[in-house]
FIMI-55599 format. One record per residue (C-alpha): residue in one letter; x, y, z; residue number from 1. Coordinates in pm, 1 decimal, padded with zeros to 6 digits. Each point is the difference from the previous one (the first is absolute). Layout:
BEGIN
('A',(X,Y,Z),NUM) ...
***
This chain:
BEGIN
('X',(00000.0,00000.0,00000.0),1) ('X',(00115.0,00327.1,-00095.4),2) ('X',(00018.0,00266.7,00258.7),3) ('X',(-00034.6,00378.2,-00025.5),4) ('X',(00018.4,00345.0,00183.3),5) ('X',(00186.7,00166.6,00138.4),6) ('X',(00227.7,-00147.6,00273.0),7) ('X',(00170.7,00169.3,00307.6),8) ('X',(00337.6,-00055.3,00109.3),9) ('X',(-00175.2,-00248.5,00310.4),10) ('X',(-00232.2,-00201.9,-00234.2),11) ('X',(00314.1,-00027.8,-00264.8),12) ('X',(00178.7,-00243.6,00266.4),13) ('X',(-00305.3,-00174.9,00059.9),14) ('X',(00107.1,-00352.8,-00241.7),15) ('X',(-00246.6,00021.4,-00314.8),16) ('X',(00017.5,-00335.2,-00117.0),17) ('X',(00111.1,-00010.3,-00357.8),18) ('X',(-00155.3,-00192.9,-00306.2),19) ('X',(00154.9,-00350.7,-00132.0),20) ('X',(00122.4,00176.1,-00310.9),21) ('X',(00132.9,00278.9,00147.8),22) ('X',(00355.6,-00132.3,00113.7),23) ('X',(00073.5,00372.1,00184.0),24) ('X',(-00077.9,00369.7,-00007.0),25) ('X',(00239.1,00255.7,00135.4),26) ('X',(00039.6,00358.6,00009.1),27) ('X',(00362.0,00135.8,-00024.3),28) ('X',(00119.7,00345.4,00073.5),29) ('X',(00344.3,00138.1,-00032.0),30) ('X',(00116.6,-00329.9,-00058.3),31) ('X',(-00131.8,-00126.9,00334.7),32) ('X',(-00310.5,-00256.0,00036.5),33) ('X',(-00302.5,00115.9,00179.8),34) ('X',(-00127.5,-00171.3,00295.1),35) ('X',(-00292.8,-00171.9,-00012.8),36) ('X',(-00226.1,-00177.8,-00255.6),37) ('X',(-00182.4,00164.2,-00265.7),38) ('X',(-00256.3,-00098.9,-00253.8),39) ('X',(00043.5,00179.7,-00349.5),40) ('X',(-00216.1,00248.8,00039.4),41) ('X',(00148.6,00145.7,00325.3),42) ('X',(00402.0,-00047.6,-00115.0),43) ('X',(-00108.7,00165.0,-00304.4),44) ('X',(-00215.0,00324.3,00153.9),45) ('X',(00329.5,-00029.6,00247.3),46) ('X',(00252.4,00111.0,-00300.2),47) ('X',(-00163.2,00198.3,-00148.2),48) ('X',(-00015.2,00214.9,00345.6),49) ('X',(00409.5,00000.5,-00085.5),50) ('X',(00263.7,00090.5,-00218.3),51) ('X',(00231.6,-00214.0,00072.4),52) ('X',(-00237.7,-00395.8,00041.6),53) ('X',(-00061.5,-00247.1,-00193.3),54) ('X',(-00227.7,-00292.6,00030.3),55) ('X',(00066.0,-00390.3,-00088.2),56) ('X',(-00257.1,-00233.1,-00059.9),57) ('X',(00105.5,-00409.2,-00078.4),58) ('X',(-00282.4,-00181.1,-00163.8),59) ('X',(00062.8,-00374.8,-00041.1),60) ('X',(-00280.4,-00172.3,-00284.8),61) ('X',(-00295.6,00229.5,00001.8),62) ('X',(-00282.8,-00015.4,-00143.9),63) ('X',(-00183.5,00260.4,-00222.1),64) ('X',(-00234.9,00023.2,00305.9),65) ('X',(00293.7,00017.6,00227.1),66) ('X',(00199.4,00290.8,-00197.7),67) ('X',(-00322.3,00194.7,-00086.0),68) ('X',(-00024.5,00228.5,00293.7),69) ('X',(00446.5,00069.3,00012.6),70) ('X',(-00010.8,00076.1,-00329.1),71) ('X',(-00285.1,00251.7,00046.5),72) ('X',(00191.4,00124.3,00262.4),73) ('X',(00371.6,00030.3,-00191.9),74) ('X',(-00178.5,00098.2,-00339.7),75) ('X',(00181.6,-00322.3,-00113.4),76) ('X',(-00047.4,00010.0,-00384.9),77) ('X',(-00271.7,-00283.6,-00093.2),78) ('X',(00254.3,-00197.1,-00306.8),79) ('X',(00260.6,-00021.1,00261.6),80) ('X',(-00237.9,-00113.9,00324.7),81) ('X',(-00104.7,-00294.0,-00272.8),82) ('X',(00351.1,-00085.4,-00088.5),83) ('X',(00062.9,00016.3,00378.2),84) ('X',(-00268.3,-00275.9,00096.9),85) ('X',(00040.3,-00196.3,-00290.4),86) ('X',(00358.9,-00056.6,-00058.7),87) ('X',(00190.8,-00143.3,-00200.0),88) ('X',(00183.6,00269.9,-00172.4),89) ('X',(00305.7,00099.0,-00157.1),90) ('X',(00224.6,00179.5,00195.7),91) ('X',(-00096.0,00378.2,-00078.2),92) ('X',(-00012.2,00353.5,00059.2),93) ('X',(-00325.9,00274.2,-00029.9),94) ('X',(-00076.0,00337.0,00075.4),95) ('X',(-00312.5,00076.5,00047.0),96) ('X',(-00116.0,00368.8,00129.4),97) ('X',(00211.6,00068.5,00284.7),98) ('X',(00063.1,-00349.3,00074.2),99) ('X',(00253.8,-00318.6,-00097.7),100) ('X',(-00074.8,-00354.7,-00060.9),101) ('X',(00268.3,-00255.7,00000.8),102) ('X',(-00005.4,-00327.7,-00027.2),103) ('X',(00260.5,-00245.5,00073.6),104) ('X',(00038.3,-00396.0,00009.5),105) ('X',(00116.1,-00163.9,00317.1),106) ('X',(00194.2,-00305.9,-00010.4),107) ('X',(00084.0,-00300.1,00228.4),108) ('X',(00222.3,-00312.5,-00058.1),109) ('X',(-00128.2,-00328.3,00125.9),110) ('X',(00190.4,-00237.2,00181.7),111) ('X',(00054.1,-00340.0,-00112.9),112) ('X',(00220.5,-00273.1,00010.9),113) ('X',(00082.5,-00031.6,-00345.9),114) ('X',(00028.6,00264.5,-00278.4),115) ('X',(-00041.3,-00344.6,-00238.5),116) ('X',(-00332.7,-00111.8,00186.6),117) ('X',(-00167.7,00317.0,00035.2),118) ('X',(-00302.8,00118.4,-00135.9),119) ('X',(-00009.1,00360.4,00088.5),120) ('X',(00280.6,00217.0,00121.6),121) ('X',(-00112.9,00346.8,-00012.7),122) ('X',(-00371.2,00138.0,00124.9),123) ('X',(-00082.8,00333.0,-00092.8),124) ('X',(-00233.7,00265.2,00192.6),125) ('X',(-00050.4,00376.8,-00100.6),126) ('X',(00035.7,00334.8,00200.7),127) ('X',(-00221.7,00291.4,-00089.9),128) ('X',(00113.1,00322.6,00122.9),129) ('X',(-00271.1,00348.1,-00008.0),130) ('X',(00271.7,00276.8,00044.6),131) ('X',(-00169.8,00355.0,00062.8),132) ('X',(00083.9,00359.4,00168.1),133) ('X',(-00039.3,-00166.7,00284.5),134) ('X',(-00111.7,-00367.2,-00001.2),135) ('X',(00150.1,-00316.6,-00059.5),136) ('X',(-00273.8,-00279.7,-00063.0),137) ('X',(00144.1,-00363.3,-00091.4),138) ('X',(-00166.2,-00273.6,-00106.0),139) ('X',(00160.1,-00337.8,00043.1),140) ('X',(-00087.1,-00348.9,-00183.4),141) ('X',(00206.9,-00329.9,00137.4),142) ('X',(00096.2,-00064.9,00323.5),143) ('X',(00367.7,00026.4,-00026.9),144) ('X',(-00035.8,00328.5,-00139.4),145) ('X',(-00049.4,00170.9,00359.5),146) ('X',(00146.2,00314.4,00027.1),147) ('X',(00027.2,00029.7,00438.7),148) ('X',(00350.5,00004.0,-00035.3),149) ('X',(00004.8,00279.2,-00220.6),150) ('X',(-00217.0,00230.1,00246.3),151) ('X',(00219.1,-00113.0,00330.5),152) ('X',(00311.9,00096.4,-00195.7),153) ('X',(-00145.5,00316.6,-00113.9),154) ('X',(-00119.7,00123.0,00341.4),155) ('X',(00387.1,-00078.0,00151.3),156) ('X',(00095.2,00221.2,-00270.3),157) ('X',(-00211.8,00353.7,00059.6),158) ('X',(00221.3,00187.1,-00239.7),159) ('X',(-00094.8,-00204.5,-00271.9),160) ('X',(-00354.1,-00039.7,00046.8),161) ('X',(00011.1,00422.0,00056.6),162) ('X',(00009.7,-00007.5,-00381.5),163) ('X',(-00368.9,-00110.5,-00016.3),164) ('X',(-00175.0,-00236.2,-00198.0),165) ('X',(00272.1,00032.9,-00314.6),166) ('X',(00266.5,-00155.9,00306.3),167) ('X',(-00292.8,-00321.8,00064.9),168) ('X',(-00007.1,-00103.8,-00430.2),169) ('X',(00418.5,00017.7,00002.6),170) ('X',(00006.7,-00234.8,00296.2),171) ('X',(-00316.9,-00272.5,-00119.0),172) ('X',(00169.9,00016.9,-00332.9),173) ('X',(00395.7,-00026.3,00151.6),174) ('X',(-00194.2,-00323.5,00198.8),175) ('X',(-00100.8,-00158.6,-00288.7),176) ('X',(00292.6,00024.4,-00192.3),177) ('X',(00203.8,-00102.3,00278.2),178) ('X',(-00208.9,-00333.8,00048.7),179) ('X',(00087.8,-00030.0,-00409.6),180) ('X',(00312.7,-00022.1,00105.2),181) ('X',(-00078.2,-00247.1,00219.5),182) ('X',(-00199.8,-00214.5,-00210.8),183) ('X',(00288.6,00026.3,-00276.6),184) ('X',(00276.7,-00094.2,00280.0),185) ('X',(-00227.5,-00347.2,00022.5),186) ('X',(-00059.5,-00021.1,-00404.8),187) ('X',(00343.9,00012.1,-00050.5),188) ('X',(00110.2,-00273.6,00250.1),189) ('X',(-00268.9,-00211.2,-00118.4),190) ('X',(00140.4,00038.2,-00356.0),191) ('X',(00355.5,-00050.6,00118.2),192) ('X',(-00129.1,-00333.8,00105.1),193) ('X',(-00182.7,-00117.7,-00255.7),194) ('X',(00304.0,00109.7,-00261.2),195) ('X',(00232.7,-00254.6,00211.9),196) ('X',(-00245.6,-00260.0,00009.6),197) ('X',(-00058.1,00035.4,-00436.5),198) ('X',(00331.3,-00037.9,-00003.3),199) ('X',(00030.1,-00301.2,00199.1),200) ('X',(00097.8,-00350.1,-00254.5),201) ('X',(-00298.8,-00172.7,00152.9),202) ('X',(-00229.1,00305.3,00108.9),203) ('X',(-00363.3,-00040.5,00008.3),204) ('X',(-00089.3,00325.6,-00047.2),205) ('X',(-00268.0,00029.8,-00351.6),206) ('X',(-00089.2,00346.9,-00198.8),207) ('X',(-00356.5,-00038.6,00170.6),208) ('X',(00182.7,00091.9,00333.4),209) ('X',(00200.4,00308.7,-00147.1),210) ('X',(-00315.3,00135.2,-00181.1),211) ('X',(-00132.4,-00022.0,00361.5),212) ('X',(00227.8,00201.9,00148.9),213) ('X',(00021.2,00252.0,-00399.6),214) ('X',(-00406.4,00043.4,00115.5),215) ('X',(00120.0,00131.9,00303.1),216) ('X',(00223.0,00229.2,-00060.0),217) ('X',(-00227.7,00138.4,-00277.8),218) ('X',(-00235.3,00059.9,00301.6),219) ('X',(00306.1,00217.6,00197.1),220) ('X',(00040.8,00138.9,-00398.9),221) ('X',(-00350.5,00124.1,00000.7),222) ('X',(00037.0,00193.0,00355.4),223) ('X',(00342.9,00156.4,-00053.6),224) ('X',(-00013.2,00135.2,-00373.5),225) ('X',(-00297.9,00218.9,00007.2),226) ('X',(00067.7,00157.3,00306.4),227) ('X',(00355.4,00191.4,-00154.8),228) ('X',(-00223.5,00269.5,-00179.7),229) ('X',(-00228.2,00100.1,00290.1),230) ('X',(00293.4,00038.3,00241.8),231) ('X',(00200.7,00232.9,-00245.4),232) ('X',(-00283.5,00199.9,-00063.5),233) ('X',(-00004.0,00067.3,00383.1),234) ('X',(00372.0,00063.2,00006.5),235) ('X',(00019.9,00250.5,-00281.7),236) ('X',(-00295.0,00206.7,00204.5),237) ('X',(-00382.0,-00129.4,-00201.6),238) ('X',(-00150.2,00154.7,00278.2),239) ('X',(-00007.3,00249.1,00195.7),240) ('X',(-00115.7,-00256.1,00286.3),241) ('X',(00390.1,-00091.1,-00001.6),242) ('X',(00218.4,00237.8,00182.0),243) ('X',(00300.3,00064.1,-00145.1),244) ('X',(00161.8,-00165.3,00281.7),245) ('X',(-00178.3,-00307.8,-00031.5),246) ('X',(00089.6,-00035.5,-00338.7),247) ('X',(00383.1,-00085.7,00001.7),248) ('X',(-00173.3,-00316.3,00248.4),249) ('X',(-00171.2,-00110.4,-00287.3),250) ('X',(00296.7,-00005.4,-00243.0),251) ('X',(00221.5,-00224.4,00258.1),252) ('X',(-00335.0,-00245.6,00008.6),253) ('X',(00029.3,00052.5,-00375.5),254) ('X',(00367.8,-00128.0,-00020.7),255) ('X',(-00105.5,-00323.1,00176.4),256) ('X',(-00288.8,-00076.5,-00173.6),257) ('X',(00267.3,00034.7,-00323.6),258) ('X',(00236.1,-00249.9,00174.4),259) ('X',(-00282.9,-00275.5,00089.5),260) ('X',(-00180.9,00101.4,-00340.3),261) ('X',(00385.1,-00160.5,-00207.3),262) ('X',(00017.4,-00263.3,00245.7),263) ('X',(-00328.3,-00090.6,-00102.2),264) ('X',(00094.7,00004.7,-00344.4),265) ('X',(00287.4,-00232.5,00045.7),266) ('X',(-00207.3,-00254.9,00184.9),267) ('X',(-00196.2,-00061.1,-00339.8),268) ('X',(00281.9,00035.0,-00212.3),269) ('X',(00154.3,-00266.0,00228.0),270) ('X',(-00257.8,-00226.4,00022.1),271) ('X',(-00104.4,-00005.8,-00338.5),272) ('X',(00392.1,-00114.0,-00046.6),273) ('X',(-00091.7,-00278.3,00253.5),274) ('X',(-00281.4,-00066.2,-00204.8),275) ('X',(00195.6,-00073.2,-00311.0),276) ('X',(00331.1,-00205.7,00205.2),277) ('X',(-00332.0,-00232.3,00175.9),278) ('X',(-00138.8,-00060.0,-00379.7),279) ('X',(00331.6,-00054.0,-00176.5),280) ('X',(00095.8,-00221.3,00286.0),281) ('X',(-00323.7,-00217.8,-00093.9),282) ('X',(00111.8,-00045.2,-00333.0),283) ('X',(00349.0,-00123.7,00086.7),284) ('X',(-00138.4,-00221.4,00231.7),285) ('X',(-00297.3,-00112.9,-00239.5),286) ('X',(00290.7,-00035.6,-00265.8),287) ('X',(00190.8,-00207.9,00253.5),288) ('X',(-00266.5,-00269.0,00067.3),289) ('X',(-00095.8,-00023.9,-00352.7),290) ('X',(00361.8,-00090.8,-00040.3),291) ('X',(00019.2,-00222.4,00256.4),292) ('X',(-00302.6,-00142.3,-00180.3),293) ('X',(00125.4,-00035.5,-00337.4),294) ('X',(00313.5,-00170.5,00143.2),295) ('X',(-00174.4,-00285.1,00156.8),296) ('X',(-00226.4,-00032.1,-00282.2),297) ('X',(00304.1,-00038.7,-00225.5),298) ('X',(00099.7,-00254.0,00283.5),299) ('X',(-00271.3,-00202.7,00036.9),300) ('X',(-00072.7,00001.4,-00389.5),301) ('X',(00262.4,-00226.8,-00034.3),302) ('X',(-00086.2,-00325.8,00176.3),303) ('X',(-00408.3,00061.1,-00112.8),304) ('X',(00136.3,-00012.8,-00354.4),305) ('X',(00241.1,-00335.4,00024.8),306) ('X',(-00317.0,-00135.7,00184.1),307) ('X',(-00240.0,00108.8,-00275.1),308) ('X',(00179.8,-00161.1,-00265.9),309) ('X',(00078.3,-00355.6,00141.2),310) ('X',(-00354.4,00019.2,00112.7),311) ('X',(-00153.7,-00035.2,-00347.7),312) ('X',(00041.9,-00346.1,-00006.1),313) ('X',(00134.8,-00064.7,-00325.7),314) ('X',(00123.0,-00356.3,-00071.2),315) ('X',(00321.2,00094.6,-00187.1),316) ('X',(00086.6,00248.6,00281.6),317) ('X',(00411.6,00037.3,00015.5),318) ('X',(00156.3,-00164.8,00348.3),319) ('X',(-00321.2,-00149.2,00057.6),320) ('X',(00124.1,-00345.0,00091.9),321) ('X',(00406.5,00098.3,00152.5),322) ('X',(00056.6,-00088.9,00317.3),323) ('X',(00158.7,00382.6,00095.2),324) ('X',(-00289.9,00149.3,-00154.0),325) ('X',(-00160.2,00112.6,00328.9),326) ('X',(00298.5,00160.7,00188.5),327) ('X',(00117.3,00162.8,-00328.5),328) ('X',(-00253.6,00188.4,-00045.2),329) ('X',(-00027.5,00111.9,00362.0),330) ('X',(00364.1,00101.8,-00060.1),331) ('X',(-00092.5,00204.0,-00279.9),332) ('X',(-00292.8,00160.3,00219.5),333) ('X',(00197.0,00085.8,00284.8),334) ('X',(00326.0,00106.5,-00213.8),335) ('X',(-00190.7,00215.3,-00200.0),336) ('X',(-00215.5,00153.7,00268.0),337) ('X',(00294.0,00092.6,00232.7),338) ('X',(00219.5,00129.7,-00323.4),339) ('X',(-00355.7,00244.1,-00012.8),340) ('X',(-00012.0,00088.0,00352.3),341) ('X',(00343.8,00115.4,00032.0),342) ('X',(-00051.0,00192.7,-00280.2),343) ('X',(-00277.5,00181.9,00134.9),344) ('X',(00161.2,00079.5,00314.6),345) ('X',(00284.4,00085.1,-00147.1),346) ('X',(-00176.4,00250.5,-00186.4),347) ('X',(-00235.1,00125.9,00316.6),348) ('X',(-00313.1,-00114.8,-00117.4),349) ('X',(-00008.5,-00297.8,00279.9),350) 
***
């Protein structure tokens, strides 16, 4: 239930119990958090009563229902409140009148025992950020994508957070980049693990397992690539929402983005090499057994054809009636068979 009125400083300590979707609401001035615990409607009448506050709001899966009555409130713009409660986006950036929308994919590696045997190894979630004069309103999807960290590290740094909403996007985007980094860390000793097994003489690693692992790094491709535009459009000053002092923050989150965004890059390159070494090393050993099968048909030919032809029972059949006959020709059978199979491992093909 939404509350409203006007609150006094006694009431505002009073605990207002907040709504499942709303994660936390908080009213900063001057780089400090205020005491107490505010619905929307009272943190936002609250800073607007200042020059110098800003209020946060952290939505996690709202509904339309849910998000109707803060984005009355906020004057959130309606395209961006549907891409908010819908998801899945591209990572972007949008002005709308007097306001920013940015959206950015969150990332999380899953554990596992095996990089060969997994199935998944990277879940995705999505941060939406409402920047204003003086709101921040984020809208989460995923539960890995929480963002609690972000606010307690804020609120130990007041200087930081004195630069206003503009100082709250640079940090959510600087923590999802940095858990990129993370995620790419993982990647990149799960690849280094699969590349030794591929190259292993007996390894029983298969191109189905490496286009497992090509799927998910496509996933980490589809979070980090888009999101290079929107965050140097911040740094070279799109709006006037963006200080000039936060801006230079954006262009260091920038740089990293740029080093996970090549690392990225390499992990397909690499793996599509892996992809070709695992498929050439099927045809050599394809090539191998039908070797090995030729050679013992070659082998094997030889005592079915002595057999056929002293089994057509002819009369006038040469050796027919000698004594030796028998062990002769098993003479000639083994002779000739061993002369073959030396031959063929001589050669490698046994």
């Amino acid at each position: 239930m939404r509350l409203t009125g006007r609150t006094s400083p006694v009431t505002r300590n009073i605990p207002i119990p907040l709504s499942a979707y709303v994660v936390d609401c908080a009213v900063y001035a001057g780089g400090r958090r205020l005491p107490g615990r505010w619905t929307h409607d009272q943190a936002l009448r609250e800073v607007r009563d200042r020059d110098d506050a800003f209020v946060w709001v952290g939505l996690h899966e709202p509904d339309d229902e849910q998000i109707t009555g803060i984005a009355d409130a906020f004057g959130l713009h309606e395209l961006a409140v549907e891409d908010a409660v819908h998801a899945h986006n591209r990572p972007k950036l949008e002005r709308y009148d007097g306001m920013l929308f940015a959206v950015l994919k969150t990332v999380c590696y899953v554990g596992h025992a095996e990089p060969t045997t997994a199935a998944e190894l990277v879940e995705t979630g999505e941060v939406m950020a409402f920047v204003g004069r003086d709101f921040v309103v984020t809208v989460r999807h995923g539960n890995h994508s929480g963002l609690h960290d972000v606010r307690r590290e804020l609120e130990d740094a007041p200087e930081q957070l004195a630069l206003g909403p503009a100082a709250v996007l640079h940090a959510i985007a600087d923590h999802v980049v940095d858990s990129y980094v993370e995620v790419t860390d993982a990647i990149e000793a799960d690849i280094d693990v699969m590349e030794s097994e591929v190259f292993e003489p007996r390894s029983k690693v298969d191109s189905e397992q490496i286009y497992v692992m090509k799927r998910e790094v496509l996933e980490l491709r589809r979070a980090v690539m888009p999101l290079g535009p929107p965050l140097r459009r911040l740094a070279e000053g799109y709006s006037s929402l963006i200080p000039h002092d936060v801006r230079s923050y954006f262009r260091d989150v920038d740089d990293h983005l740029t080093s996970v965004a090549e690392r990225v890059t390499g992990f397909d390159e690499l793996l599509t090499t892996l992809v070709d070494a695992v498929l050439a090393k099927i045809t050599l050993r394809q090539n191998d057994d039908m070797r090995k099968i030729t050679a013992w048909a070659g082998i094997i030919s030889v005592p079915t054809m002595i057999a056929g032809i002293y089994g057509m029972n002819f009369d006038h059949m040469p050796e027919l009636h000698w004594t030796y006959s028998y062990g002769v020709v098993w003479l000639v059978i083994v002779t000739v068979c061993t002369t073959l199979y030396r031959t063929f491992r001589r050669n490698k093909w046994l």
